[in-house]
N, C-alpha and C positions, 0 to 999 in steps of 0.2 A: 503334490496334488492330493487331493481329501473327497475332492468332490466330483462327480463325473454327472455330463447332462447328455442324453443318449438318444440322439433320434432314430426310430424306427421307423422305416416304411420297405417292408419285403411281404413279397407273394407267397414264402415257407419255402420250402427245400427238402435237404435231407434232416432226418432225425436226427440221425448220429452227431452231427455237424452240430446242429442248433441245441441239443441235447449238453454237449461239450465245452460251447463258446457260454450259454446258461452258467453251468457250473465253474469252467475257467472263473469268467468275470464274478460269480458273487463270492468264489473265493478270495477277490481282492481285499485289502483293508478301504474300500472307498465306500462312499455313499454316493448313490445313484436316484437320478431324478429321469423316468424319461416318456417321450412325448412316442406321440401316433402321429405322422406326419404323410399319411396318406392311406392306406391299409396295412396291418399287420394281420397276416393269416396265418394259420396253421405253424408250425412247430417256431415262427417268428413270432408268439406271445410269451415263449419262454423269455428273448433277453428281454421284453418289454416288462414283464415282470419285475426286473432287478429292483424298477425303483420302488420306493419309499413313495414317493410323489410320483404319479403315473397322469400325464395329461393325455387328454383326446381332446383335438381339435373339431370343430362340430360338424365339419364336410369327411371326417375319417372315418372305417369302419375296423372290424373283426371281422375272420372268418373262423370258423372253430366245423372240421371237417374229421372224419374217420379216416386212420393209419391206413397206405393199401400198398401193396408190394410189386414188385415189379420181377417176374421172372424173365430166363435168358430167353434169346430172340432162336436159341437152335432146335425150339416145336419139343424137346424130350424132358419131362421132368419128373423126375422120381416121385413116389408118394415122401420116402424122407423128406425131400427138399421142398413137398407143401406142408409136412405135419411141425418143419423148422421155420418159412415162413409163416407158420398159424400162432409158434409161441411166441417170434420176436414180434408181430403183432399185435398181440393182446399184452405183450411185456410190455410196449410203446404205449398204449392206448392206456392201461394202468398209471404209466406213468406218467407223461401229459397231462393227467389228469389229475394225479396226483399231487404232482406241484401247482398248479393252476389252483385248485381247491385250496391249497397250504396257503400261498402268497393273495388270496381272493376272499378267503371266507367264503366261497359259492358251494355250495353242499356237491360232494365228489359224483354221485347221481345225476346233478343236474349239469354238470359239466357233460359227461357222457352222453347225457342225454343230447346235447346241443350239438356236441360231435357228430355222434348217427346220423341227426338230421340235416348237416351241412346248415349252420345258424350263424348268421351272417345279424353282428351287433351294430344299430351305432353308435356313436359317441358317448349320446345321450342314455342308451340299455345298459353300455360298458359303464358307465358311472353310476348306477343308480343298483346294478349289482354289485358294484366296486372291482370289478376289473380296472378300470379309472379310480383314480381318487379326485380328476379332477376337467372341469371342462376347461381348454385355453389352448391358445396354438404357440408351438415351436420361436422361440427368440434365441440367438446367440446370445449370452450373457456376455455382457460389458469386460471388456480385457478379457473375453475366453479364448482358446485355441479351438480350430477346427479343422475335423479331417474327414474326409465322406471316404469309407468302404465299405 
């Protein structure tokens, strides 16, 4: 296999998570093409990034939203354990942003910028910033294999 065609459509999740599968996959030796096949939001534009060819189908969006943390449900929490969720959230938010900008061309400001404000792309924004590189919708290619996780 050389070539991998990768559909995206997730709501985001964990960082960590989306952070990791990001770096896993472009560690591969493959080239990656991959589509928007419904919304990719939040820390789900990393694997969308992978490819090389990025399509958005013209009914699909982005959402691009700010890191927020979630402390424990037992009412007590140290100032430690906010001044350590304040740096893994600004370390997240850096970084998000910082790949996003590398793999985009979109100036690292103006990525931030669209975070803070919860900026929700379409199709047509994401291509014309080049988040996209392409408008079209999701096809199995001809003799491909397919697996939905």
């Amino acid at each position: 296999m050389e070539h991998i065609h990768l559909a995206v459509g997730s709501g985001g999740g964990s960082i960590i998570a989306g952070l990791s599968v990001y770096n896993q996959l472009r560690a591969l030796p493959l080239r990656f093409t991959t589509y928007n096949v419904g919304s990719v939001d939040s820390v789900a534009i990393l694997p969308y990034l992978l490819g090389e060819e990025r399509y958005a189908d013209q009914w699909t969006s982005f959402l691009f939203h700010g890191v927020s943390w979630t402390f424990g449900s037992n009412g007590d929490t140290a100032h430690t354990q906010v001044a350590d969720a304040y740096a893994c959230v600004s370390s997240y938010e850096r970084t998000l942003s910082a790949i996003t900008a590398s793999r985009t061309g979109i100036p690292e400001q103006r990525i931030r910028e669209m975070r803070s404000n919860s900026t929700i792309l379409s199709a047509e924004d994401a291509r014309s910033m080049g988040l996209a590189t392409r408008l079209g919708a999701f096809s199995i290619p001809r003799q491909g294999r397919w697996w939905q996780v």
